[in-house]
C-alpha positions as CSV (number, residue, x, y, z in Angstrom):
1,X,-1.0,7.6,23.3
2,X,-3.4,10.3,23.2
3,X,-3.3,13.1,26.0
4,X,-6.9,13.7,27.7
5,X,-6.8,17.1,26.4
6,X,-6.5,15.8,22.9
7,X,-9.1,13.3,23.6
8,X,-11.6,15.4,25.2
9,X,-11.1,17.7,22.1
10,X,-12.1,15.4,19.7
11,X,-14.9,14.0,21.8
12,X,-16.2,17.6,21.9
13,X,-15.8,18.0,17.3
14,X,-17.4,14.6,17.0
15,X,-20.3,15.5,19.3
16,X,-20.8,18.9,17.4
17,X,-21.1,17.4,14.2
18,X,-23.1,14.9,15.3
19,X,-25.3,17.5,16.2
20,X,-25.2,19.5,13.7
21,X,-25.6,17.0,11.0
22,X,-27.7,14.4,13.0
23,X,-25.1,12.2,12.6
24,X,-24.2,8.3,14.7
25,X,-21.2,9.0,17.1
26,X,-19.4,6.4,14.8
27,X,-20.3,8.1,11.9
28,X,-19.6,11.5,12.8
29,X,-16.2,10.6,13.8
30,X,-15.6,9.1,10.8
31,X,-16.6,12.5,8.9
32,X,-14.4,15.0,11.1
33,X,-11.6,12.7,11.4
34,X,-11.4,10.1,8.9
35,X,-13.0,11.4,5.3
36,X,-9.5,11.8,3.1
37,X,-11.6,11.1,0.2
38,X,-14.0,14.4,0.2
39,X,-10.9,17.1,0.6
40,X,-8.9,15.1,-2.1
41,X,-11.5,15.0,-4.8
42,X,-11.2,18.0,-6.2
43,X,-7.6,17.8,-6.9
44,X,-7.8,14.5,-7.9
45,X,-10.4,15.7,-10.7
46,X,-8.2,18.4,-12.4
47,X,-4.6,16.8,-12.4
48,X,-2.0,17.7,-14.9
49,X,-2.0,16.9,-18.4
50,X,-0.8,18.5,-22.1
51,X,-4.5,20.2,-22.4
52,X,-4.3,21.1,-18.7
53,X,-0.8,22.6,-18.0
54,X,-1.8,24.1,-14.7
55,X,-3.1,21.2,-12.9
56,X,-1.1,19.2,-10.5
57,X,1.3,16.5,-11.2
58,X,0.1,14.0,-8.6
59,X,3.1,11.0,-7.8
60,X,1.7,10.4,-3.9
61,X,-0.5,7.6,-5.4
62,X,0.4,3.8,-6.1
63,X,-0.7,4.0,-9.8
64,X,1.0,2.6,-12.9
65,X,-0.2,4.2,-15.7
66,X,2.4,3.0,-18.1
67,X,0.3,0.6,-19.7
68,X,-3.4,2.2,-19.8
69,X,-3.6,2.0,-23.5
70,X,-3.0,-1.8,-23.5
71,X,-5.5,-1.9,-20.8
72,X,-8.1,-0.1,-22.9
73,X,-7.4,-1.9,-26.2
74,X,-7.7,-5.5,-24.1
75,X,-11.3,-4.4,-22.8
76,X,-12.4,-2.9,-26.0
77,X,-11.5,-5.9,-27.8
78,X,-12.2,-8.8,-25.5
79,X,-15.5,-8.4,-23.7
80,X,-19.1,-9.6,-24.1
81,X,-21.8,-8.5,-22.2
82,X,-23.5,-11.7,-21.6
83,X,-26.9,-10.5,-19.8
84,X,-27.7,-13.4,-17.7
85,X,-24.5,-13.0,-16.0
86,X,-23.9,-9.6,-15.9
87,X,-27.3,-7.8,-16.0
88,X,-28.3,-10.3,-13.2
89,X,-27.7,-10.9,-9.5
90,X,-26.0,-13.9,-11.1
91,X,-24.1,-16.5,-8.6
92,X,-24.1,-13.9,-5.7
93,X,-21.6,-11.0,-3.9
94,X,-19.0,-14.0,-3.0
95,X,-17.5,-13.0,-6.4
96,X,-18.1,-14.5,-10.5
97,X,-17.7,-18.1,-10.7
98,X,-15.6,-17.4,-14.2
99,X,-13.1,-14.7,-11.9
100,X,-13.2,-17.0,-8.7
101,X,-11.7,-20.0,-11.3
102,X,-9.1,-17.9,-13.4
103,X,-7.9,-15.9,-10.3
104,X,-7.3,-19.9,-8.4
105,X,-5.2,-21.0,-11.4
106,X,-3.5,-18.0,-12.3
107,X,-2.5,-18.0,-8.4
108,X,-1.7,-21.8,-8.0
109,X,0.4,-21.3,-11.4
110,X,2.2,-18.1,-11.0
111,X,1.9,-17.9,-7.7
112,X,3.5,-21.6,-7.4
113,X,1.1,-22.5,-5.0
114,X,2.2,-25.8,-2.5
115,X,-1.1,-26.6,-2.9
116,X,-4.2,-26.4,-5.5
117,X,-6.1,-23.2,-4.9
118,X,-9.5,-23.7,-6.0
119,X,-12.6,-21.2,-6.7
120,X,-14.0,-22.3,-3.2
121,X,-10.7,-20.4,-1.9
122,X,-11.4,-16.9,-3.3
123,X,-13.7,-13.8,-2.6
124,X,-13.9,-11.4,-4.3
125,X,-13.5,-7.8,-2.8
126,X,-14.2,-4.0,-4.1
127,X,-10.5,-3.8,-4.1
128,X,-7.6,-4.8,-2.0
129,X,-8.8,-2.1,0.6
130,X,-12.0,-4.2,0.4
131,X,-10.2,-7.3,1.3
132,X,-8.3,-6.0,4.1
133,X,-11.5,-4.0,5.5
134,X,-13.7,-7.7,5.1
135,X,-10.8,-9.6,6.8
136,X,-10.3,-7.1,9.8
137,X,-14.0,-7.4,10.4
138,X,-13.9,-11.5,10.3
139,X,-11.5,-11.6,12.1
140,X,-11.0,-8.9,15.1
141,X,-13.0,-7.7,17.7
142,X,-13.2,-3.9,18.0
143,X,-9.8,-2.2,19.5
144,X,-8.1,-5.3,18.2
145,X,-4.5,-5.0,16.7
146,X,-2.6,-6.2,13.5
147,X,0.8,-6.2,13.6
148,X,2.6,-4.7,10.2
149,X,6.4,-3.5,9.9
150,X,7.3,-0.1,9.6
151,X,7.5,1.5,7.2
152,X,3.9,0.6,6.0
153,X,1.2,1.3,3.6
154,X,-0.7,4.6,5.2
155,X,-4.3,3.1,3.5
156,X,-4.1,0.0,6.5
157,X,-5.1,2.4,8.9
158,X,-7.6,3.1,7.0
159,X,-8.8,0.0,5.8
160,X,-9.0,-1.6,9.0
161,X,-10.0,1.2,11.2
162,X,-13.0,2.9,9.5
163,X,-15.3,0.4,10.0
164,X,-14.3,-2.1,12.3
165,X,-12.5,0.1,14.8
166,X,-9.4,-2.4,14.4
167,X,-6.2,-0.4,15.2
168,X,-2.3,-0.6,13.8
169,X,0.1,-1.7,15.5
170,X,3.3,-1.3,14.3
171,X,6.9,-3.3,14.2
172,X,9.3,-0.4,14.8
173,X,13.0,-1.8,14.6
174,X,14.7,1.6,16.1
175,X,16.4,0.1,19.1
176,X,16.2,-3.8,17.7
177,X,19.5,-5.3,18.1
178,X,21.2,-5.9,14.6
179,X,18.9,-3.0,12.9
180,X,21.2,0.3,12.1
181,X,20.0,0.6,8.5
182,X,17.1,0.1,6.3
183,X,18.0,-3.2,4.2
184,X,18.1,-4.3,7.7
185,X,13.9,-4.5,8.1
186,X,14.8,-8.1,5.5
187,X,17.0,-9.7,7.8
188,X,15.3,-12.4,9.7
189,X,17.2,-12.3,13.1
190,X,15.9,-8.7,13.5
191,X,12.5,-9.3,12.6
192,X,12.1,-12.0,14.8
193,X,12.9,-9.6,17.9
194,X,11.2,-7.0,16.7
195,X,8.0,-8.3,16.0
196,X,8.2,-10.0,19.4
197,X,9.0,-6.8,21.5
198,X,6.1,-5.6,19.6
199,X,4.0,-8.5,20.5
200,X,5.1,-7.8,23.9
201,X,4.5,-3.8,23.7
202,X,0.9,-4.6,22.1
203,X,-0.2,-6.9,25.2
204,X,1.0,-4.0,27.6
205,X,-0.6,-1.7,24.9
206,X,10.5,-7.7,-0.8
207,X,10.8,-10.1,1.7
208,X,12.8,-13.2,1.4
209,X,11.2,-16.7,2.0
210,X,13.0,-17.2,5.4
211,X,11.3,-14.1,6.7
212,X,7.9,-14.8,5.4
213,X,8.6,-18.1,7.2
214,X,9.4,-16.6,10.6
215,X,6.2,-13.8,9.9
216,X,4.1,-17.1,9.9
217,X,6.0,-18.9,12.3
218,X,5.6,-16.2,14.8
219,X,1.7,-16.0,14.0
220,X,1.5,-20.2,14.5
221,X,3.2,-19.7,18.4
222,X,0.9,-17.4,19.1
223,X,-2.8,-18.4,17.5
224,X,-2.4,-15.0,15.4
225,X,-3.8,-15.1,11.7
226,X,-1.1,-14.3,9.3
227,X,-2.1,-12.6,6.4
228,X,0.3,-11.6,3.5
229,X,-0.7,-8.6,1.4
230,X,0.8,-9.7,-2.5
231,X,-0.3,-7.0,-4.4
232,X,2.9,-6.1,-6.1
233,X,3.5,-9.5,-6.7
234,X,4.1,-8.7,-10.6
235,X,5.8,-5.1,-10.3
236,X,9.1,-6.3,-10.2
237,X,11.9,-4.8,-12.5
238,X,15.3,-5.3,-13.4
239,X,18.0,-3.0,-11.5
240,X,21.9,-3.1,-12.2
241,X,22.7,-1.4,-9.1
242,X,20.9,-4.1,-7.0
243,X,23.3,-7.4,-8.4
244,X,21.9,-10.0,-5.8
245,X,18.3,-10.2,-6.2
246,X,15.9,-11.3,-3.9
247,X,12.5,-12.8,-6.1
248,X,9.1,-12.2,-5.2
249,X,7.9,-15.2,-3.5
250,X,4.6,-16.0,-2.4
251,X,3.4,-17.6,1.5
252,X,1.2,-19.6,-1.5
253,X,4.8,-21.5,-2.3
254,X,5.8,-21.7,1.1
255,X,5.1,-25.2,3.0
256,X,3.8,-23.8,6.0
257,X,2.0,-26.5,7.6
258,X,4.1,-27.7,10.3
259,X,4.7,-24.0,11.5
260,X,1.1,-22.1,11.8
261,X,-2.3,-23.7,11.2
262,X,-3.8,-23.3,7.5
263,X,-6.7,-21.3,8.1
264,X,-4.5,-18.9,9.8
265,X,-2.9,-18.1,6.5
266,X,-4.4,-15.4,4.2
267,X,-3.1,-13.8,0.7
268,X,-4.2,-11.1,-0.2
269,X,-3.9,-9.6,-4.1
270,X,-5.9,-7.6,-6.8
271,X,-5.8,-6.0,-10.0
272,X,-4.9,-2.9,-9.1
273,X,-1.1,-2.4,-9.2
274,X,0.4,-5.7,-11.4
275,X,-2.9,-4.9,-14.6
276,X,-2.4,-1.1,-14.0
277,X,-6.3,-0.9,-12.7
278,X,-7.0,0.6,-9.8
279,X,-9.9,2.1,-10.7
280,X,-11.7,-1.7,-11.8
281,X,-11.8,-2.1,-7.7
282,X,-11.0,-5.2,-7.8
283,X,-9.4,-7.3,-5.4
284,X,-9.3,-11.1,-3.7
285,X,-8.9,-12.9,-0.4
286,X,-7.7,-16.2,-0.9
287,X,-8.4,-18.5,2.1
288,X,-8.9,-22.1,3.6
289,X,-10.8,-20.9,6.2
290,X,-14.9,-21.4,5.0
291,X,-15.7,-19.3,8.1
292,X,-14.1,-16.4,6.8
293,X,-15.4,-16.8,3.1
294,X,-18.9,-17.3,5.1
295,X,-18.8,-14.4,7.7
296,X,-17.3,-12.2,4.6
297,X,-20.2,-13.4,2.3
298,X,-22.7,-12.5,4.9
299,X,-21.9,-8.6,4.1
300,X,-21.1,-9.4,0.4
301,X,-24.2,-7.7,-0.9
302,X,-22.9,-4.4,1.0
303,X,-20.0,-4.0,-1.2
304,X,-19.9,-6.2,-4.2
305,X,-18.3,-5.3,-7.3
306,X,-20.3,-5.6,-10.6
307,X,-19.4,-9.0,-12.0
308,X,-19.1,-7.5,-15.8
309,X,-15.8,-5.5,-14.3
310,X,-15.0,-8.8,-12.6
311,X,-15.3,-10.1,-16.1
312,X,-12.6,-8.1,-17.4
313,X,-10.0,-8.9,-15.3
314,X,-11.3,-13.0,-15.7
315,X,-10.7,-12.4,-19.1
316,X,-6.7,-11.0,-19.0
317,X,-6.1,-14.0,-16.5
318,X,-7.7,-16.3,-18.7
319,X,-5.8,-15.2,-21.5
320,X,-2.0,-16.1,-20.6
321,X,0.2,-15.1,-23.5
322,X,-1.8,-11.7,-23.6
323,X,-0.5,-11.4,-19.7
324,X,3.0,-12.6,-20.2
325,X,3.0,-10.2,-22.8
326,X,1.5,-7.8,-21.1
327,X,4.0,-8.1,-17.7
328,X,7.1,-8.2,-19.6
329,X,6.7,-5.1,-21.0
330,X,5.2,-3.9,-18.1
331,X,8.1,-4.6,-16.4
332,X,10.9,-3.3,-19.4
333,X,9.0,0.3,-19.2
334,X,8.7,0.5,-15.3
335,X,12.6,0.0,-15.5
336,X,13.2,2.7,-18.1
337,X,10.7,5.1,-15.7
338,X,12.8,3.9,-13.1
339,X,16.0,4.8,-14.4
340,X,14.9,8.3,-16.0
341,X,13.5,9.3,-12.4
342,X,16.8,8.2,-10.8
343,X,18.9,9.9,-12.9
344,X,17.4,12.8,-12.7
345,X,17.8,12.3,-9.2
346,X,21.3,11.5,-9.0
347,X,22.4,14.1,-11.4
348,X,21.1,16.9,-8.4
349,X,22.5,15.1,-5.7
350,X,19.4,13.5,-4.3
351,X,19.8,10.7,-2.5
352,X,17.2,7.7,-2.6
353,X,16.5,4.2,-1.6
354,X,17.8,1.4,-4.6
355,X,14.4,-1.0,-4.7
356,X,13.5,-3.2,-7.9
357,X,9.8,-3.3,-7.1
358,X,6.7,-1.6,-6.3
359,X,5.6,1.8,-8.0
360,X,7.6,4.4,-6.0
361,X,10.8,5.6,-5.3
362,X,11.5,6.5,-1.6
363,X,13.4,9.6,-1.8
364,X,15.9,10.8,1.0
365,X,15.9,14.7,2.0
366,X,16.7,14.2,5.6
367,X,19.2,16.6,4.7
368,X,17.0,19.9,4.2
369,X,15.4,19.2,7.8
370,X,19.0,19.6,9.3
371,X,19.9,23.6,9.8
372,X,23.7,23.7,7.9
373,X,24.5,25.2,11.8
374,X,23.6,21.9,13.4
375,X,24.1,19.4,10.6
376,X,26.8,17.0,11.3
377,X,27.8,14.8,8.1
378,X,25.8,11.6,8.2
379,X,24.3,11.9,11.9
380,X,20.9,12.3,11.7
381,X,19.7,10.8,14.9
382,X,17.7,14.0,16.2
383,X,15.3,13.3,13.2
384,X,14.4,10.4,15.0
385,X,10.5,10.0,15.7
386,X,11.0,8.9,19.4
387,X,13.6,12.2,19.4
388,X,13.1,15.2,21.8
389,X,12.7,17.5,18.6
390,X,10.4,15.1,16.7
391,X,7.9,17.9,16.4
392,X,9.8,20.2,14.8
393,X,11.3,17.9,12.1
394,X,7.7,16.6,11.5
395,X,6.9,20.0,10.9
396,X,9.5,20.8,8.5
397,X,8.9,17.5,6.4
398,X,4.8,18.9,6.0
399,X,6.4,21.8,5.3
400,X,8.1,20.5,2.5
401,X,5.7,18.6,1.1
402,X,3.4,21.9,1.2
403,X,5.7,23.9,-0.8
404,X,6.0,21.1,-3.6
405,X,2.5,21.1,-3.6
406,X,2.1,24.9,-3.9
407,X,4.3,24.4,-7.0
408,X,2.1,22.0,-8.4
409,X,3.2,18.4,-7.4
410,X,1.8,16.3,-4.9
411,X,4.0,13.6,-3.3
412,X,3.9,12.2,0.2
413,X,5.7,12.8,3.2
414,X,7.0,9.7,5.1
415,X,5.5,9.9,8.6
416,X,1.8,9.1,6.8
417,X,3.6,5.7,6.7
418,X,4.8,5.3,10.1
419,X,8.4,5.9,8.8
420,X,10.8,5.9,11.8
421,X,12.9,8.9,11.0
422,X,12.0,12.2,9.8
423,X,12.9,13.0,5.9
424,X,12.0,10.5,3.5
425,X,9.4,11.0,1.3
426,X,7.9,8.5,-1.6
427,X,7.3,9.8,-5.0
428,X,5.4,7.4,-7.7
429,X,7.2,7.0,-10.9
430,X,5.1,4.8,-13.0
431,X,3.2,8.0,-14.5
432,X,3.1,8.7,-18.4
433,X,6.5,10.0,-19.5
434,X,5.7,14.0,-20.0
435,X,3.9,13.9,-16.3
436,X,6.6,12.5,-14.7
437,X,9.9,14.6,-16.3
438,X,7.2,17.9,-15.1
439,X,6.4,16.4,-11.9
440,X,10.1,16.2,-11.5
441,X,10.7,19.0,-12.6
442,X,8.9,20.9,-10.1
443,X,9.8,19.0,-7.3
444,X,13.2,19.9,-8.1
445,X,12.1,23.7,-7.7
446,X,10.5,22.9,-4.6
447,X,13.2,21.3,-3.0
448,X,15.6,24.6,-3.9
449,X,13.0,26.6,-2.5
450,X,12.8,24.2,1.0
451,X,16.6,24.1,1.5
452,X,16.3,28.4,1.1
453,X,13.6,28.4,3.7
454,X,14.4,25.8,6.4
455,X,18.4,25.9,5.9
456,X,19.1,29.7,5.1
């Protein structure tokens, strides 16, 4: 909670540049507290490359890059512009009749959907952010919650705050009975009391099937919508040193119908991270609920993607040996990424957190925020967020993220994403080879220069 201090602070910078820029209250908050865009875009423009050796290596951003060139060649040599559907308003913002159809059988195939998803199922959004901002607003009233485990993507309170003044609330398992480690956030029996006690604390205030199931179930006992973001749905890999695999599967395979109400359920996926496009902004809410495809619609035109870029992704889900193509060796060269970027790693004694999917690695330097004077092998429970110190180990982990990016590499720091303790960081490694050996490179010489500052 905020302190009135704090509040009455920001009430007094919102109402100052609402003056000064004859700004809405809502929008002026939003542009002192909320714009990350506008103070990123210059960095974003000039990041590193061979021709540019003194921009920044960025690996804070969920971006696979591995496979541009396939993505270039596939729209250079596949699309049409067909005028009448792409020059014109054509059949409306709910999304492309051609996309709406390939999207419902490539989800009902791949997906191995109980049941038949159908073009009547999908919208179409300006991205997965899009989707997630259009559901919030269909669904909440303003200063309503949704409930998402910890650690979680820093964009949600983004997407579902900015314009619908929906808030976060997160599952925090510190304290859960059964929880003492982090392959613990899969384990049913301690999600199901932790996203209770959260429940409860709201009121006052790769996932395996059986815990989707109990997400869901928990939802159904309540009358909460249950909505599962799949996004990374393709961007699995192999990795040796995880043996017993958990495979992706999707609430769309589930049979869910005797445990939460069907037009509860939501899933949520785009083209973003699995066709290494984020920047087609394309994304989809698939649904059996026609209010929300209605109430969604009824804002379409506000934020409706050209249907020519929706055309290009129709056309890679249309074509199905060019994507199983396509994803298996997506898949082989996010492995060999992975495994250059953990060895590199490993061979300096940095720890990290074994995954087999997603685009980052979440890296481990709990270690540097310790003082050698007070570091006691393997206790780190004073870098605990509900700690008495908190606010100097949160200070320390900016800290190092500051210095890597003053040496030119920009990862993330792991309280953006609600992370429990203090010192773990996530750095992308599905960058183009030579970025990501420099980006590593100087994170390497950051961290050297960290441990000299903070340890002595």
């Amino acid at each position: 909670m905020e302190s009135s201090e704090n509040l009455f602070k920001q009430n007094q910078h919102i109402q100052a540049a609402a003056t000064g820029h004859q700004l809405s209250t809502r929008a002026a908050r939003n542009f002192v507290y909320r714009d990350i865009w506008g103070p990123r875009e210059k960095l974003m423009g000039n990041p590193w490359s061979l021709s540019n050796p003194s921009g920044p290596v960025i690996l804070r951003l969920a971006e696979n890059s591995l496979l541009h060139g396939d993505v270039v060649n596939f729209i250079s040599e596949q699309m049409t512009v067909r005028p009448s559907e792409h020059l014109t308003y054509s059949t409306g913002p709910r999304g492309s009749r051609r996309l709406r159809s390939a999207a419902a059988t490539f989800l009902t195939k791949e997906f191995q959907a109980k049941e038949e998803i159908t073009a009547d199922n999908i919208f179409i959004t300006p991205g997965l952010a899009g989707a997630i901002d259009s559901l919030a607003w269909a669904i909440c009233n303003e200063g309503d919650g949704i409930l998402i485990p910890q650690p979680l993507y820093n964009g949600f309170s983004i997407d579902i705050l900015n314009r619908s003044n929906v808030r976060v609330v997160g599952v925090t398992y510190e304290g859960i009975e059964g929880y003492s480690k982090l392959d613990d956030v899969f384990r049913v029996d301690v999600n199901k009391i932790a996203i209770e006690s959260a429940f409860r604390k709201a009121e006052r205030q790769g996932i395996p099937p059986e815990t989707l199931k109990e997400f869901a179930s928990f939802c159904g006992r309540h009358r909460l919508h249950f909505i599962a973001d799949e996004i990374y749905a393709k961007s699995v890999f192999l990795n040796p040193a995880i043996p017993s695999v958990t495979h992706f599967s999707s609430t769309l395979a589930l049979d869910l119908c005797d445990v939460i109400d069907p037009t509860r359920t939501h899933v949520l996926y785009g083209a973003s991270k699995d066709f290494c496009a984020n920047g087609l902004r394309l994304g989809l809410i698939c649904t059996r609920n026609e209010g929300i495809i209605g109430a969604i619609s009824s804002i379409g035109i506000l934020s409706w993607p050209s249907h020519i870029l929706q055309d290009i992704w129709a056309a890679m889900l249309e074509d199905t040996l060019w994507t199983q193509e396509f994803m298996l060796k997506k898949r082989k060269a996010m492995a060999e990424q992975y495994r250059f970027a953990t060895s590199f790693l490993f061979e300096r004694g940095v720890r990290y957190y074994e995954m087999n999917a997603g685009l980052c690695i979440w890296v481990d330097l709990r270690h540097l925020l310790i003082s050698k004077s007070s570091f006691q092998l393997s206790d780190y429970s004073a870098l605990r967020v509900t700690s008495p110190n908190a606010s100097v180990y949160k200070q320390r982990e900016l800290r190092i993220a500051e210095i890597c990016g003053i040496n030119g590499v920009i990862i993330a720091p792991g309280h953006v994403y609600m992370a429990e303790e203090f010192g773990w960081f996530r750095v992308t490694f599905t960058v183009e080879e030579q970025a990501l050996k420099e980006g590593l490179t100087r994170f390497w010489r950051s961290l050297m220069e960290a441990q000299a500052e903070i340890q002595g």
